[in-house]
N, CA, C and O atoms as a GROMACS GRO file, in nm:
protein
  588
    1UNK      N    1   1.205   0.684   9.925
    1UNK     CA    2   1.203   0.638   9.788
    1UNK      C    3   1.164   0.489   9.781
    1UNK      O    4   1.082   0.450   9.698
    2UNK      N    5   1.234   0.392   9.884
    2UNK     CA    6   1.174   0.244   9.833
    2UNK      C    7   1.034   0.267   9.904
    2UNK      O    8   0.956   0.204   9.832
    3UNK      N    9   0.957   0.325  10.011
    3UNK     CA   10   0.825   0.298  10.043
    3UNK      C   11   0.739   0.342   9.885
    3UNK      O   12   0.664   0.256   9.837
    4UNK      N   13   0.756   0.477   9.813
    4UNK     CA   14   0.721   0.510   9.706
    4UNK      C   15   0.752   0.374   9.619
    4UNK      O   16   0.654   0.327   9.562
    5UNK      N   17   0.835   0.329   9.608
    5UNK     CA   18   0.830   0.234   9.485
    5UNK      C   19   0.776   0.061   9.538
    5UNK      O   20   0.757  -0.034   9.463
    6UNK      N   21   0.763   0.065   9.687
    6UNK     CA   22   0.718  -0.043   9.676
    6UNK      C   23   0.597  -0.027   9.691
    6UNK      O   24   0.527  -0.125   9.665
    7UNK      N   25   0.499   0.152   9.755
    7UNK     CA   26   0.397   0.111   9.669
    7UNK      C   27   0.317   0.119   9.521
    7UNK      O   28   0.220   0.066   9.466
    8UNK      N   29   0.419   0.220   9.491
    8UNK     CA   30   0.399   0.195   9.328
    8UNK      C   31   0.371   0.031   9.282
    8UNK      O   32   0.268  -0.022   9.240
    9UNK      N   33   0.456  -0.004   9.297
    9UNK     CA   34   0.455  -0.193   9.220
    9UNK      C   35   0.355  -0.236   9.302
    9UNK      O   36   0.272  -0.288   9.227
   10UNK      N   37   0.319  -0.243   9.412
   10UNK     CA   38   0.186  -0.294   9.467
   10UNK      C   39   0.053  -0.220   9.408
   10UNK      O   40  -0.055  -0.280   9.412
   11UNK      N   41   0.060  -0.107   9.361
   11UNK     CA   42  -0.064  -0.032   9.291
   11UNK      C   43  -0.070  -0.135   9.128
   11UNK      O   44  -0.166  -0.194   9.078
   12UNK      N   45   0.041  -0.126   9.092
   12UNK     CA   46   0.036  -0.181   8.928
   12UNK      C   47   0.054  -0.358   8.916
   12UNK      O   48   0.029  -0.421   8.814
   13UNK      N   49   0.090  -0.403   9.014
   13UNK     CA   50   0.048  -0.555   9.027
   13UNK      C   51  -0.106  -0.599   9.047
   13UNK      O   52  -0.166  -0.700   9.012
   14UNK      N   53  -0.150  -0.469   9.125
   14UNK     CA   54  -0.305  -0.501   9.175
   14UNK      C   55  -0.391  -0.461   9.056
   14UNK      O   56  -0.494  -0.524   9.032
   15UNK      N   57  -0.349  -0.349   8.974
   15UNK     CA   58  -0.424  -0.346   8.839
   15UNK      C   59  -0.379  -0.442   8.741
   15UNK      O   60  -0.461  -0.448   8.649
   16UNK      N   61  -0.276  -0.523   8.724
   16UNK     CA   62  -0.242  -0.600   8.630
   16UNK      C   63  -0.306  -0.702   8.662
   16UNK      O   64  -0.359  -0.749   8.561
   17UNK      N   65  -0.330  -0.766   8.763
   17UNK     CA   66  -0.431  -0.876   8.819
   17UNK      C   67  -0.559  -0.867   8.787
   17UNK      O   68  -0.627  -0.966   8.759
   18UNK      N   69  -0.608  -0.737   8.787
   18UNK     CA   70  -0.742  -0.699   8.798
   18UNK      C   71  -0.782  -0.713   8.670
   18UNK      O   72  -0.889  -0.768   8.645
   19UNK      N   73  -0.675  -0.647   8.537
   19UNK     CA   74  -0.705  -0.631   8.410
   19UNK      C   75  -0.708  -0.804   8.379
   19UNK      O   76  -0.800  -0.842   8.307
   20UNK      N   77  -0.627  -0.893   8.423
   20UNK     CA   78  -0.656  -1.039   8.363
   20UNK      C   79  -0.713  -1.097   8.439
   20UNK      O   80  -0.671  -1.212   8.424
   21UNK      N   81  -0.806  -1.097   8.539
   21UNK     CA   82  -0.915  -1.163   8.568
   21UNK      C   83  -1.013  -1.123   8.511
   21UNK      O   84  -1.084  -1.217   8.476
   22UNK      N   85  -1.070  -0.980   8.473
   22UNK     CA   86  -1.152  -0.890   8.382
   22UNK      C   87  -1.128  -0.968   8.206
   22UNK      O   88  -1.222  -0.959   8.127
   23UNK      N   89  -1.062  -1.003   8.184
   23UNK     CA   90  -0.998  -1.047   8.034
   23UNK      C   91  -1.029  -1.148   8.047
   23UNK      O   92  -1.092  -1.175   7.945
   24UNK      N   93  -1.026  -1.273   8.140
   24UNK     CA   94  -1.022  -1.417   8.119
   24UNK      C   95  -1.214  -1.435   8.177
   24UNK      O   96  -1.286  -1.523   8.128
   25UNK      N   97  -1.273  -1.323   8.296
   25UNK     CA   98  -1.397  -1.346   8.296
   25UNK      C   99  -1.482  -1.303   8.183
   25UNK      O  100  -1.602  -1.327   8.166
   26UNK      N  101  -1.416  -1.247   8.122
   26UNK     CA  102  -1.519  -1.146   7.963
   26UNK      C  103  -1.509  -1.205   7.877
   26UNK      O  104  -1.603  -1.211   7.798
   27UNK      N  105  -1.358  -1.296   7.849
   27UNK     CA  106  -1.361  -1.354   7.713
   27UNK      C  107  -1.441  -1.487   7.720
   27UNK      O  108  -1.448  -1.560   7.820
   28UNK      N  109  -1.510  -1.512   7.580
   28UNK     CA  110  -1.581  -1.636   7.559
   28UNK      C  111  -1.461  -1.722   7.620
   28UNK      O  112  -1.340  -1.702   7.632
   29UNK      N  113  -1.545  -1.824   7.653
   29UNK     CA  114  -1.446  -1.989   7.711
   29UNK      C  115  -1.427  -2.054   7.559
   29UNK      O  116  -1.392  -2.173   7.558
   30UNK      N  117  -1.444  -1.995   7.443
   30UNK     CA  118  -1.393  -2.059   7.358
   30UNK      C  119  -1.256  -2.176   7.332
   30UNK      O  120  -1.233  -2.295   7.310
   31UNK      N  121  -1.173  -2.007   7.360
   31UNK     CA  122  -1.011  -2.093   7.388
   31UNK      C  123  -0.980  -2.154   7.480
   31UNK      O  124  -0.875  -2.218   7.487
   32UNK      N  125  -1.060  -2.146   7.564
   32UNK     CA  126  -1.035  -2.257   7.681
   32UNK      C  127  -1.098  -2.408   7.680
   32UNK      O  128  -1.089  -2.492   7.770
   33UNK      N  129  -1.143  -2.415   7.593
   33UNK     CA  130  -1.198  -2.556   7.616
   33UNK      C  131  -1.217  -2.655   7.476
   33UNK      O  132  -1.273  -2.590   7.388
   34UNK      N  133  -1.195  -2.748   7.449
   34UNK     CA  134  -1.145  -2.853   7.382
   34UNK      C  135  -1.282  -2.877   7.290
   34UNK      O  136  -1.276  -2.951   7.192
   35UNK      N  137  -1.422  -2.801   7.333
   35UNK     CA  138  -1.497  -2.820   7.266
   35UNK      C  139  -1.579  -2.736   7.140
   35UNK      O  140  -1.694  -2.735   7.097
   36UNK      N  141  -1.489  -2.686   7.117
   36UNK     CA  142  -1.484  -2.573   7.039
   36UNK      C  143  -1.376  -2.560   6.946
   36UNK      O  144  -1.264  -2.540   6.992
   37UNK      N  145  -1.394  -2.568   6.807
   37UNK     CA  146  -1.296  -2.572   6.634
   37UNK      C  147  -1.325  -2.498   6.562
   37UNK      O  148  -1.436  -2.465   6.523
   38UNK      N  149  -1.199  -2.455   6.530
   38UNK     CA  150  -1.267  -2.313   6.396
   38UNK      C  151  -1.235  -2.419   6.282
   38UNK      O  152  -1.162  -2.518   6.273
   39UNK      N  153  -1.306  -2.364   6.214
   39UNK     CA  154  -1.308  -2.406   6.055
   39UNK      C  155  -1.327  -2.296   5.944
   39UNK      O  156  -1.409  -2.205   5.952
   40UNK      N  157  -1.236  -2.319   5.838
   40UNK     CA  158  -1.191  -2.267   5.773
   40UNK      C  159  -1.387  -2.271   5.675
   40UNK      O  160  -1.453  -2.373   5.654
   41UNK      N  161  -1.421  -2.146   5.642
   41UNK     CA  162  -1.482  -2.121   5.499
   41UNK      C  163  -1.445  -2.026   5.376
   41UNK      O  164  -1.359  -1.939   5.388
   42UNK      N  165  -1.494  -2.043   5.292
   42UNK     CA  166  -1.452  -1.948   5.188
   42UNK      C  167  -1.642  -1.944   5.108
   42UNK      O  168  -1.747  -2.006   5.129
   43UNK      N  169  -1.610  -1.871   5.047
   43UNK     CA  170  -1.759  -1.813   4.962
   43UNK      C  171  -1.765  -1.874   4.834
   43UNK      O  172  -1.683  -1.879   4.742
   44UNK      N  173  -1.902  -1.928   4.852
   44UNK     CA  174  -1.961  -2.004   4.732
   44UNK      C  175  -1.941  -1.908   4.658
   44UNK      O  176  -1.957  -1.790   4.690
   45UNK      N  177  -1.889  -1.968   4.504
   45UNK     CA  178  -1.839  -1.886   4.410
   45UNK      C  179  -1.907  -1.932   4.241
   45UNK      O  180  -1.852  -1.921   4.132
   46UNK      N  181  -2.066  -1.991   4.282
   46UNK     CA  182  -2.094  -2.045   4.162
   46UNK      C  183  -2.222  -1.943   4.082
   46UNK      O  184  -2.311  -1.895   4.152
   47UNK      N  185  -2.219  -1.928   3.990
   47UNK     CA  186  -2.369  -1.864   3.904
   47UNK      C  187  -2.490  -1.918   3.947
   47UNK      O  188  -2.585  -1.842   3.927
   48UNK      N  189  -2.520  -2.025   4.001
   48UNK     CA  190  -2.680  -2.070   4.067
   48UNK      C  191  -2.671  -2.096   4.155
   48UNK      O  192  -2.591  -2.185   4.183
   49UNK      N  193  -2.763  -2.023   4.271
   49UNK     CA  194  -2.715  -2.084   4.458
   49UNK      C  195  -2.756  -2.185   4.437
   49UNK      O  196  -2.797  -2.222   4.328
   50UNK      N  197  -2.751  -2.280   4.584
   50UNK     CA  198  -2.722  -2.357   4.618
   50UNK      C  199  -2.890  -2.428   4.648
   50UNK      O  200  -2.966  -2.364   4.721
   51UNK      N  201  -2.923  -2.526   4.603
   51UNK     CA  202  -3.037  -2.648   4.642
   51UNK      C  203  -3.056  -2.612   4.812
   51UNK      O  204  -3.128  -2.552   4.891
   52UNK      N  205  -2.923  -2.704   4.802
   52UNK     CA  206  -2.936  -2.704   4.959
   52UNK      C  207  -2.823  -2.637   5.110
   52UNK      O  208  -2.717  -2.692   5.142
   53UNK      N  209  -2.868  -2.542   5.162
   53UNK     CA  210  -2.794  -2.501   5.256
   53UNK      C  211  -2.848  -2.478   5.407
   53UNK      O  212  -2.969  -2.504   5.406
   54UNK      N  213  -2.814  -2.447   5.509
   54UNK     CA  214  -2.814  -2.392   5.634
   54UNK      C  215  -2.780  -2.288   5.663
   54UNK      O  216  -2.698  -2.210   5.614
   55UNK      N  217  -2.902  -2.281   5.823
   55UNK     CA  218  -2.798  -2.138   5.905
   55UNK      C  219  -2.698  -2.196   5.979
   55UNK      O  220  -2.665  -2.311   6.006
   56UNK      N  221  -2.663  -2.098   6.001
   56UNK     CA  222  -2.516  -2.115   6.123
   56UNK      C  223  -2.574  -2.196   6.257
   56UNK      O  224  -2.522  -2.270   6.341
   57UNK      N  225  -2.672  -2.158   6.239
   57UNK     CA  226  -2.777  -2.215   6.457
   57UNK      C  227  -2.813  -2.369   6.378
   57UNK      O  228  -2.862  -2.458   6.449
   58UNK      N  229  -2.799  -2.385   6.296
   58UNK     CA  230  -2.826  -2.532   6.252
   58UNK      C  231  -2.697  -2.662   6.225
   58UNK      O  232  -2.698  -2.785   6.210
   59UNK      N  233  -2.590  -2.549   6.228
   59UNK     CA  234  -2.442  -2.601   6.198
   59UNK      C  235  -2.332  -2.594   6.364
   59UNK      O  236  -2.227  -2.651   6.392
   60UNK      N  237  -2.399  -2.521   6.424
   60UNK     CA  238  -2.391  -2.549   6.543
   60UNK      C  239  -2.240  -2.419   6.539
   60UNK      O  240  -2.133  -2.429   6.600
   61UNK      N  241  -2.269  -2.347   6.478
   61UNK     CA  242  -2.167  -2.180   6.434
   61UNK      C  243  -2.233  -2.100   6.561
   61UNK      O  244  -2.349  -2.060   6.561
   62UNK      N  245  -2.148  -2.085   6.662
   62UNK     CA  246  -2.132  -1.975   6.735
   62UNK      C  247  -2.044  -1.880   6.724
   62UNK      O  248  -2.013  -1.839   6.836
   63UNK      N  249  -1.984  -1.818   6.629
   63UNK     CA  250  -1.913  -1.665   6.593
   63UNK      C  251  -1.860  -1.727   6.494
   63UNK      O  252  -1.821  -1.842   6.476
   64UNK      N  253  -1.868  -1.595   6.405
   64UNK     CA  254  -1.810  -1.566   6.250
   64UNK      C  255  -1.693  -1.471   6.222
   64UNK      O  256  -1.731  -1.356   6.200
   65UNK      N  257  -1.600  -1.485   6.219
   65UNK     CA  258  -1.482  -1.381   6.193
   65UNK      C  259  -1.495  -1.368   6.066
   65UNK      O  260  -1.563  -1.460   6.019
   66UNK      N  261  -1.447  -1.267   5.966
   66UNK     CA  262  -1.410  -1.235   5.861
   66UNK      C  263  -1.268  -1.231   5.817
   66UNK      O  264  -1.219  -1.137   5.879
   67UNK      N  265  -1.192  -1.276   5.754
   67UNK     CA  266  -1.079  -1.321   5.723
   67UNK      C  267  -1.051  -1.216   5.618
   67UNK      O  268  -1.014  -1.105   5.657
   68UNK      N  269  -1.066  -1.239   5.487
   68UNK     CA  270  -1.047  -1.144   5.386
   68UNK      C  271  -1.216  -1.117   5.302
   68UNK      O  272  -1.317  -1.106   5.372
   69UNK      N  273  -1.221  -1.113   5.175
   69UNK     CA  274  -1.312  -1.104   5.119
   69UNK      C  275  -1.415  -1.232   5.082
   69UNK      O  276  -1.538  -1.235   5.085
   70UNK      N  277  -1.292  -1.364   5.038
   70UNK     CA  278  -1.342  -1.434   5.007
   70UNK      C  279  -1.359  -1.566   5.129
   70UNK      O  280  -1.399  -1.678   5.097
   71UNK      N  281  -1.323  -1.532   5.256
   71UNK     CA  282  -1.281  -1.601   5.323
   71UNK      C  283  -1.337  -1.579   5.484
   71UNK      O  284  -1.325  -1.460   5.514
   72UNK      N  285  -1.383  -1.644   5.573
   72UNK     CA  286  -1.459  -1.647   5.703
   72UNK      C  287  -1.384  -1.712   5.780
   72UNK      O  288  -1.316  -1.786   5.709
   73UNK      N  289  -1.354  -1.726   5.897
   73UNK     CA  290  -1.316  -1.826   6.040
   73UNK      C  291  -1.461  -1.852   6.084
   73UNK      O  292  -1.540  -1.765   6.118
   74UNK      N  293  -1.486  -2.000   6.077
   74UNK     CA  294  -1.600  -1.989   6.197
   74UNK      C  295  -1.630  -2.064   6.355
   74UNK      O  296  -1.699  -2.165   6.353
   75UNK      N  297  -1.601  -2.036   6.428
   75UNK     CA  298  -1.599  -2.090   6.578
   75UNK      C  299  -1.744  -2.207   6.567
   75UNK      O  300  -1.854  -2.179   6.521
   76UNK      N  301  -1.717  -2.288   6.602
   76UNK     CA  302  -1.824  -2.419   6.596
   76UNK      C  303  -1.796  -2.501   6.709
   76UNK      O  304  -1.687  -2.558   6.717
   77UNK      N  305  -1.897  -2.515   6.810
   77UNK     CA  306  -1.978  -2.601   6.868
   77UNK      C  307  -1.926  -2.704   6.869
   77UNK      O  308  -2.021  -2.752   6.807
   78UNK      N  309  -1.820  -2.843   6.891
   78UNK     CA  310  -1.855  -2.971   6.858
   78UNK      C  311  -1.962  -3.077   6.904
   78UNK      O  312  -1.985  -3.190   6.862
   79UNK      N  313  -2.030  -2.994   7.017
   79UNK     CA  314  -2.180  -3.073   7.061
   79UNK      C  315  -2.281  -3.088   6.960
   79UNK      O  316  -2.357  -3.183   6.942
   80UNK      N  317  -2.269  -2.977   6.896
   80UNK     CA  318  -2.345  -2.924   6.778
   80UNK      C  319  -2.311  -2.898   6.679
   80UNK      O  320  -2.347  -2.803   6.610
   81UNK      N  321  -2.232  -2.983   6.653
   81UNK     CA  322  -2.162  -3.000   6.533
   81UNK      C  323  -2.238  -3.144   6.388
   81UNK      O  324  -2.182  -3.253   6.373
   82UNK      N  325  -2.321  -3.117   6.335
   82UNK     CA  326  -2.360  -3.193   6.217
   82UNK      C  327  -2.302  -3.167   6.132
   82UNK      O  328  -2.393  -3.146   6.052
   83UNK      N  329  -2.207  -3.149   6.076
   83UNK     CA  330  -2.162  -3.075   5.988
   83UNK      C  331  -2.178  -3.252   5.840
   83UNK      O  332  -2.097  -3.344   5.844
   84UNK      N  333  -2.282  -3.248   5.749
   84UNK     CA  334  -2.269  -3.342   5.656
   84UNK      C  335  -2.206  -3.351   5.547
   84UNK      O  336  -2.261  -3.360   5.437
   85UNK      N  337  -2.011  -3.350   5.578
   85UNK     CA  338  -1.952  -3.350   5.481
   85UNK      C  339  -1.938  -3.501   5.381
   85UNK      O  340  -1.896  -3.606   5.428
   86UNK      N  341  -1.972  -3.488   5.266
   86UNK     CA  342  -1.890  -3.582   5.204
   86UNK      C  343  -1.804  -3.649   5.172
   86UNK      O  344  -1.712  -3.568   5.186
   87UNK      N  345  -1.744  -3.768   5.126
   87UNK     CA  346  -1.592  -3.805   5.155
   87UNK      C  347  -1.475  -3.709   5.082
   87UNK      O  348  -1.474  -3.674   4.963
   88UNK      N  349  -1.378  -3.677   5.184
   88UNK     CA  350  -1.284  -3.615   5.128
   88UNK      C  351  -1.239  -3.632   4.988
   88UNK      O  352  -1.218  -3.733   4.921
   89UNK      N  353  -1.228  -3.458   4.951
   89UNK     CA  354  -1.183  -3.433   4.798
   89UNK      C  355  -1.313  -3.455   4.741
   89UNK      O  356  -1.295  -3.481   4.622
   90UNK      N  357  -1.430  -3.458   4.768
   90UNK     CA  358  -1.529  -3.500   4.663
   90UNK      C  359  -1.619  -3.357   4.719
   90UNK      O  360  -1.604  -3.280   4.815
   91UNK      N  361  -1.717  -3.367   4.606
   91UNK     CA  362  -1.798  -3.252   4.591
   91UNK      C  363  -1.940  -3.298   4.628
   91UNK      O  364  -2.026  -3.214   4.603
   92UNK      N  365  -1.974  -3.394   4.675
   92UNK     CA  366  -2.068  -3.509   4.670
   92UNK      C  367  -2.165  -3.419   4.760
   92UNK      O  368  -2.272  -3.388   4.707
   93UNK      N  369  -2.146  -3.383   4.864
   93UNK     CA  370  -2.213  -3.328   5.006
   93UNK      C  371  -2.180  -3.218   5.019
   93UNK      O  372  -2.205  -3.205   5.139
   94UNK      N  373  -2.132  -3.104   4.980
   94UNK     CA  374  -2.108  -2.948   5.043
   94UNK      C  375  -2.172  -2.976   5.135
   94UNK      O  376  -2.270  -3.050   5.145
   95UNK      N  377  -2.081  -2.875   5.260
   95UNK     CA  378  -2.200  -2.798   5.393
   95UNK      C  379  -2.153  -2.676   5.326
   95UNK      O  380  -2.041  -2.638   5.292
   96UNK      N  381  -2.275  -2.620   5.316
   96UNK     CA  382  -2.334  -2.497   5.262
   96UNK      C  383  -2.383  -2.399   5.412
   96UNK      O  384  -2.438  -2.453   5.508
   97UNK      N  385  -2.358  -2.285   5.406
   97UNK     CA  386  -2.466  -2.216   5.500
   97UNK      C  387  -2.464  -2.055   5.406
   97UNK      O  388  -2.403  -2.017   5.306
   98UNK      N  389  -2.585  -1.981   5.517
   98UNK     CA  390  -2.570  -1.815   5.454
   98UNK      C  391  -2.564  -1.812   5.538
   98UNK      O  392  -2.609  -1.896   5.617
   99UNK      N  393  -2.482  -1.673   5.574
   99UNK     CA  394  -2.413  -1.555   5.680
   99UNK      C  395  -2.430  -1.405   5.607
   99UNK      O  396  -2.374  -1.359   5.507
  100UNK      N  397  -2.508  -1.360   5.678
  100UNK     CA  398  -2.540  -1.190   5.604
  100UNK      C  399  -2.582  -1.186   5.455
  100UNK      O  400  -2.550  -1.078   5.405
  101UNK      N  401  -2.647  -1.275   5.364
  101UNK     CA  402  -2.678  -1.293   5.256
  101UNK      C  403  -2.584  -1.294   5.181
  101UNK      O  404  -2.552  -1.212   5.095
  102UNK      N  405  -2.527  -1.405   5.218
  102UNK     CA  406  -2.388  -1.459   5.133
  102UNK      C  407  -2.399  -1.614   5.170
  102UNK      O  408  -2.459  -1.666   5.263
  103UNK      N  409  -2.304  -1.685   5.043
  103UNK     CA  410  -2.332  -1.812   5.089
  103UNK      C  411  -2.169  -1.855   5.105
  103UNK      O  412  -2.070  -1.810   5.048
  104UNK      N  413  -2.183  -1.964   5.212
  104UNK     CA  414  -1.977  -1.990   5.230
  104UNK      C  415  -2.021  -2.171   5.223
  104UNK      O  416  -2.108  -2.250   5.260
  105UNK      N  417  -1.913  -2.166   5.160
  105UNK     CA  418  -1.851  -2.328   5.159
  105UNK      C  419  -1.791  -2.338   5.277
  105UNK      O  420  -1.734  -2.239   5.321
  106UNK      N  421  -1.793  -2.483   5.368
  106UNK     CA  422  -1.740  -2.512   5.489
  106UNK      C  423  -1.653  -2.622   5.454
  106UNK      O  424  -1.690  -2.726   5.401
  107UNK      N  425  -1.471  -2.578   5.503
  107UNK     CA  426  -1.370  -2.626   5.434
  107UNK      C  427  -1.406  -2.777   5.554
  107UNK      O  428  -1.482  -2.786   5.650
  108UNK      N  429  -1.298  -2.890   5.484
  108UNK     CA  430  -1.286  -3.003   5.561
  108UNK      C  431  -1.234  -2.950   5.687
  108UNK      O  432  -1.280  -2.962   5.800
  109UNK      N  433  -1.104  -2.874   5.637
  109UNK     CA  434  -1.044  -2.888   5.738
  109UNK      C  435  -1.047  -2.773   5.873
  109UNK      O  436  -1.059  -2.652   5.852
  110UNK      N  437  -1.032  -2.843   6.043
  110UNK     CA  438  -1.057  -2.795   6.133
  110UNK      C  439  -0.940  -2.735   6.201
  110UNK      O  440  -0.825  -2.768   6.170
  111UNK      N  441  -0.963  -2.660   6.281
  111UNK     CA  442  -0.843  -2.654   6.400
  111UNK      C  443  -0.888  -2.654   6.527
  111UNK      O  444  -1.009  -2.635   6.534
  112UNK      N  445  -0.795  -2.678   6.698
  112UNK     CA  446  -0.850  -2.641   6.782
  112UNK      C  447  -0.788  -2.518   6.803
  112UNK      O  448  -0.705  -2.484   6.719
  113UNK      N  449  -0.821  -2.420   6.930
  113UNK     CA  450  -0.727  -2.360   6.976
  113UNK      C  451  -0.604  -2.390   7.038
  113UNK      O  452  -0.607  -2.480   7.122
  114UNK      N  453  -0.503  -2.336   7.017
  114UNK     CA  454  -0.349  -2.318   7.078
  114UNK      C  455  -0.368  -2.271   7.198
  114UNK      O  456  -0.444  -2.183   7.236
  115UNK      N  457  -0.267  -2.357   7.274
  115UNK     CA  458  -0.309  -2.307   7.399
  115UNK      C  459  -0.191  -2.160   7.442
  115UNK      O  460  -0.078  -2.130   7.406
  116UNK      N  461  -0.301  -2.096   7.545
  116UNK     CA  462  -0.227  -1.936   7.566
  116UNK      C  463  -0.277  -1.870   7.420
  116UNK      O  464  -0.196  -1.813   7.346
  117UNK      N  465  -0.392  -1.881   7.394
  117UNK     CA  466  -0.434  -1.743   7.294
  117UNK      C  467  -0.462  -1.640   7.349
  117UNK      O  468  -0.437  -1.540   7.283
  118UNK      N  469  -0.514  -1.620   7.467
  118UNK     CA  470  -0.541  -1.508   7.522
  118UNK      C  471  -0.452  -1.459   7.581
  118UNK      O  472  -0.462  -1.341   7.618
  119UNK      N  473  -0.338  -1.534   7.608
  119UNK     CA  474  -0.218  -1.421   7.692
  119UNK      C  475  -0.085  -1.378   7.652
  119UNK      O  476   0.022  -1.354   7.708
  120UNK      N  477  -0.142  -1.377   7.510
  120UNK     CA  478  -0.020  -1.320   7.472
  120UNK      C  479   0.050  -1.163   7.483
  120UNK      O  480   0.151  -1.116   7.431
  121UNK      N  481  -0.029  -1.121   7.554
  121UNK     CA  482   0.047  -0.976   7.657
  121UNK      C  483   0.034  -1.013   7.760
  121UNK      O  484   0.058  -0.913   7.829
  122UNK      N  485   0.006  -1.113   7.843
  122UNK     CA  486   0.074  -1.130   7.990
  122UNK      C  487   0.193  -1.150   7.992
  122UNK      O  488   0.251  -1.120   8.096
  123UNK      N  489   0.244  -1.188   7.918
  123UNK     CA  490   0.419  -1.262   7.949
  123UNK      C  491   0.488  -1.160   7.989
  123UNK      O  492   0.527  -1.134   8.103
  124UNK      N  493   0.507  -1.092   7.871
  124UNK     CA  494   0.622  -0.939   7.902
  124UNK      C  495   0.537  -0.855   8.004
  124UNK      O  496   0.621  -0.805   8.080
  125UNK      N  497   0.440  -0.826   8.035
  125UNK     CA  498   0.394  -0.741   8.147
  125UNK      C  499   0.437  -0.810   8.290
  125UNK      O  500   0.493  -0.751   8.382
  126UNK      N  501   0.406  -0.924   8.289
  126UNK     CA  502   0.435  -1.020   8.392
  126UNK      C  503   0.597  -0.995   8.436
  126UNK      O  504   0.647  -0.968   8.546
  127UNK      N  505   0.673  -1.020   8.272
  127UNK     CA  506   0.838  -1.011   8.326
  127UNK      C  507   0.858  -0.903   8.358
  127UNK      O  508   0.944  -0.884   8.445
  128UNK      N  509   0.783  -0.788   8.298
  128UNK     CA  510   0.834  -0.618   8.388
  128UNK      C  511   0.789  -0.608   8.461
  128UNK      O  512   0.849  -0.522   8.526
  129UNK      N  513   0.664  -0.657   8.539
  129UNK     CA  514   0.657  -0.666   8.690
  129UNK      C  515   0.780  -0.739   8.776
  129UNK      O  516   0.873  -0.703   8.848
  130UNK      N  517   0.732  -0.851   8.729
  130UNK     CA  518   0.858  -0.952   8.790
  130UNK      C  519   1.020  -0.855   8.797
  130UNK      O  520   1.112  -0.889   8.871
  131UNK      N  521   1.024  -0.749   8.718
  131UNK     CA  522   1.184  -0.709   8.677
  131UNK      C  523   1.133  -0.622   8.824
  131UNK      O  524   1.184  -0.630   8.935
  132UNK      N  525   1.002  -0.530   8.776
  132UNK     CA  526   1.030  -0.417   8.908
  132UNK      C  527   1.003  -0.472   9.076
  132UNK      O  528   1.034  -0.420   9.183
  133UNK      N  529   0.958  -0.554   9.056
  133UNK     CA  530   0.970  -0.639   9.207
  133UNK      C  531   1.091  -0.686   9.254
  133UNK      O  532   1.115  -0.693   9.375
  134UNK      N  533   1.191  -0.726   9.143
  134UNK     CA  534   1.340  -0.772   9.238
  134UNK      C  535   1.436  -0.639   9.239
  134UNK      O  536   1.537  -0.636   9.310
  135UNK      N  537   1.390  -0.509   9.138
  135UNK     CA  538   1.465  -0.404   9.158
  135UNK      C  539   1.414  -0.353   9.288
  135UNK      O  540   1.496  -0.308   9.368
  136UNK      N  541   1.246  -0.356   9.327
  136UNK     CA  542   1.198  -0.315   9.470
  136UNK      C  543   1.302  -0.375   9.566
  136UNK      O  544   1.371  -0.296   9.630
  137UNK      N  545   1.320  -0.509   9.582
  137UNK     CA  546   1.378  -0.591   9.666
  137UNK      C  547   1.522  -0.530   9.690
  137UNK      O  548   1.593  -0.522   9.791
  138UNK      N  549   1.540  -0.486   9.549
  138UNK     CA  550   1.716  -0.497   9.556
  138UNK      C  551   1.729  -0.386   9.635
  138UNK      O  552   1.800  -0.401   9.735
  139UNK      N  553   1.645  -0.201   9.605
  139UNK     CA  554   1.650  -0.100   9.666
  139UNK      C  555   1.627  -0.088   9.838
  139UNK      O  556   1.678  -0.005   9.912
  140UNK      N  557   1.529  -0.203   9.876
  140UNK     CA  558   1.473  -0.229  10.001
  140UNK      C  559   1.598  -0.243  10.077
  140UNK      O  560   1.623  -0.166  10.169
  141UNK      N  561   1.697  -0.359  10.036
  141UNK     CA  562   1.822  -0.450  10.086
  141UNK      C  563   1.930  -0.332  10.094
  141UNK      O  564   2.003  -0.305  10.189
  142UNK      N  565   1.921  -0.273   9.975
  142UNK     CA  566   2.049  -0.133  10.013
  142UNK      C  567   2.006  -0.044  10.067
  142UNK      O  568   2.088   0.047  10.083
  143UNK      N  569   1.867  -0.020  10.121
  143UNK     CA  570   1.839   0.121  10.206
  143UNK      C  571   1.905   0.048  10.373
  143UNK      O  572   1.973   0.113  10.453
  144UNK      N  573   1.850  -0.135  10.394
  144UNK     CA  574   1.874  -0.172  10.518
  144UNK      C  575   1.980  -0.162  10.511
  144UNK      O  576   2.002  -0.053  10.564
  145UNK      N  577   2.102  -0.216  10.469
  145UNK     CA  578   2.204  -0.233  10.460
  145UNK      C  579   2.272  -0.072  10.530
  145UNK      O  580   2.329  -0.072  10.639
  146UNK      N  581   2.259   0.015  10.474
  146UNK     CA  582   2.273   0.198  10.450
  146UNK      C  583   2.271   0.169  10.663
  146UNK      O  584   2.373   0.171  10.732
  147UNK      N  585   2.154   0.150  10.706
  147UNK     CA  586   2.102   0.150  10.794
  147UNK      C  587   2.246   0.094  10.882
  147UNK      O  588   2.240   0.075  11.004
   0.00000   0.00000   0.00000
């Protein structure tokens, strides 16, 4: 029984490893790196478009989430970041862009990522490994012991 369970937990440690190196090599380096802010948009909401706007490859927008209806996340570049806002609270400068033939207002305000966005199911998988590795240990110690 402990050879069965210690190699059970050596089979499912080696896939739990496998699944988050697979997860951290696949996911964009977005959340990993300091150069990269989402910013909040919402959808131009006026009766005459807009004079003047942009694409996203000009605003330096590498991915678009959809939030609700009236509302976008957009992952941005800060290398490539022009973004020509006007002074806060004023209407002076919109950054304007279209996304799928729609037009979004680009809010002031930014965020970075939090760190640990991506692992928020490692923890508890980690601690039920971690749990079945000291129950392995503990079964190992009372079979010698038996002995």
């Amino acid at each position: 029984m402990v050879k069965a369970c210690l190699i059970l937990m050596a089979i499912l440690t080696a896939v739990y490893v496998g699944i988050i190196v697979h997860a951290k090599a696949s996911f964009h380096d977005y959340a990993n790196s300091y150069r990269y802010v989402v910013y909040a948009t919402y959808k131009y909401e006026q009766d005459t478009p807009p004079t003047e706007w942009y694409t996203p490859e000009e605003l330096g927008i590498v991915e678009v989430h959809k939030v609700d209806s009236r509302a976008v996340q957009t992952i941005v570049d800060r290398e490539k970041e022009p973004f020509p806002f006007g002074p806060y609270g004023t209407d002076d400068q919109r950054t304007i862009f279209l996304y799928k033939d729609e037009f979004y207002v680009v809010s002031h305000r930014w965020v970075t990522f939090a760190d640990g966005y991506v692992t928020q199911w490692q923890v508890p998988i980690g601690m039920a490994l971690g749990g079945g590795w000291v129950f392995s240990g503990i079964l190992f110690l009372k079979s010698r012991k038996k002995e």
